[in-house]
N, C-alpha and C positions, 0 to 999 in steps of 0.2 A: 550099680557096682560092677557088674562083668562085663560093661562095656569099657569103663577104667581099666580092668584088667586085662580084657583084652587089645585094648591101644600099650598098656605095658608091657605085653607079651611082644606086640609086635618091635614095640622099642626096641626091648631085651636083645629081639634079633637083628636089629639092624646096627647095633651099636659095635659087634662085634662082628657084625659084613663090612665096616668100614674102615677096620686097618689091618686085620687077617689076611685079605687075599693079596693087598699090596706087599706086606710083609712075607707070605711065602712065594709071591715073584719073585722079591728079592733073594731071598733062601736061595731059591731052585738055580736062580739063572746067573746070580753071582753080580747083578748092573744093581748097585745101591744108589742109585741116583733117582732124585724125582721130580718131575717136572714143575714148573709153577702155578701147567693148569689143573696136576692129578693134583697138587699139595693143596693149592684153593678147592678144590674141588673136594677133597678131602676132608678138610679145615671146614668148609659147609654143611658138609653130613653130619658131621661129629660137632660141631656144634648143636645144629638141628636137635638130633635122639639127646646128646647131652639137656641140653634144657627139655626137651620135651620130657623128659624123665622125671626131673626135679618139677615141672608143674602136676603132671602125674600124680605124682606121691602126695602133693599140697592137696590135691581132686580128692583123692583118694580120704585123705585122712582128714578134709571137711564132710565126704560121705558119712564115713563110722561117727566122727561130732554129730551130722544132724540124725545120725541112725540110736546115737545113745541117749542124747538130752532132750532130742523133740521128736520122738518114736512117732507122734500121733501124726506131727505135720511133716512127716518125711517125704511120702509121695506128693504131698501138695509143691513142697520145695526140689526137689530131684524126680521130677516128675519125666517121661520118655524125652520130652519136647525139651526142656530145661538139659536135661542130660548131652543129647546130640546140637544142643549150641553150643553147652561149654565145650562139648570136644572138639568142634568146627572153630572155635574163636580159639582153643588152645593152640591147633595147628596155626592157622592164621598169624597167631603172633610169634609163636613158633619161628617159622618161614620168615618170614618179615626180618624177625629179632637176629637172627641167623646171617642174611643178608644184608644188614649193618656190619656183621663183623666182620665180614667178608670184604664190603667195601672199603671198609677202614683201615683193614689191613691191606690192601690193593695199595694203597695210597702212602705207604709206609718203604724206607728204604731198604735196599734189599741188598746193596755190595755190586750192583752192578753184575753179578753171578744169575746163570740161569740154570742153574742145578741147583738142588736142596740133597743134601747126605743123609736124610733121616728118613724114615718111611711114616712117622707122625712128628 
């Protein structure tokens, strides 16, 4: 369970490294513009911790299921070994799942514009 939590924690912080410091560029320096590689690049992260979060919480809350209804076989099924796969195969698909949307929106019309006005 605290290793859940602590891939959460780390979410938590990265989700909110990912449009803050573009958004007080913006603030500070008054250039509201943003390029196609910071927005893709953007658009990547925040996908990434976005989903990574929502499987998170799913991790999470089959842990307390096999921790309330089958107390006895919990370490047999969430065992250290069993734990550090799921978190290895969550990033994995994570990453992966992330750069599909990435590419697909690559591939999507843009106005022929190579500035974005938004900072997300």
């Amino acid at each position: 369970m605290y290793l859940f939590i602590c891939n959460l924690f780390i979410v938590d912080i990265v989700i909110t490294s990912v449009t803050v410091p573009k958004l007080l560029h913006m603030l500070f320096s008054g250039n509201h513009f943003v390029s196609f590689l910071q927005c893709y690049t953007q658009f990547y992260c925040f996908v990434t911790v976005g989903v990574a979060e929502e499987i998170l919480l799913f991790i999470m809350a089959y842990d307390r299921y096999v921790a309330i209804c089958l107390p006895l076989h919990y370490h047999r099924i969430l065992s250290r070994r069993n734990c550090i796969l799921i978190t290895i195969g969550m990033w994995t698909a994570v990453f992966l799942n992330s750069l599909v949307f990435v590419i697909s929106a690559l591939y999507m019309s843009s106005c022929h514009s190579n500035l974005i006005h938004q900072f997300f």
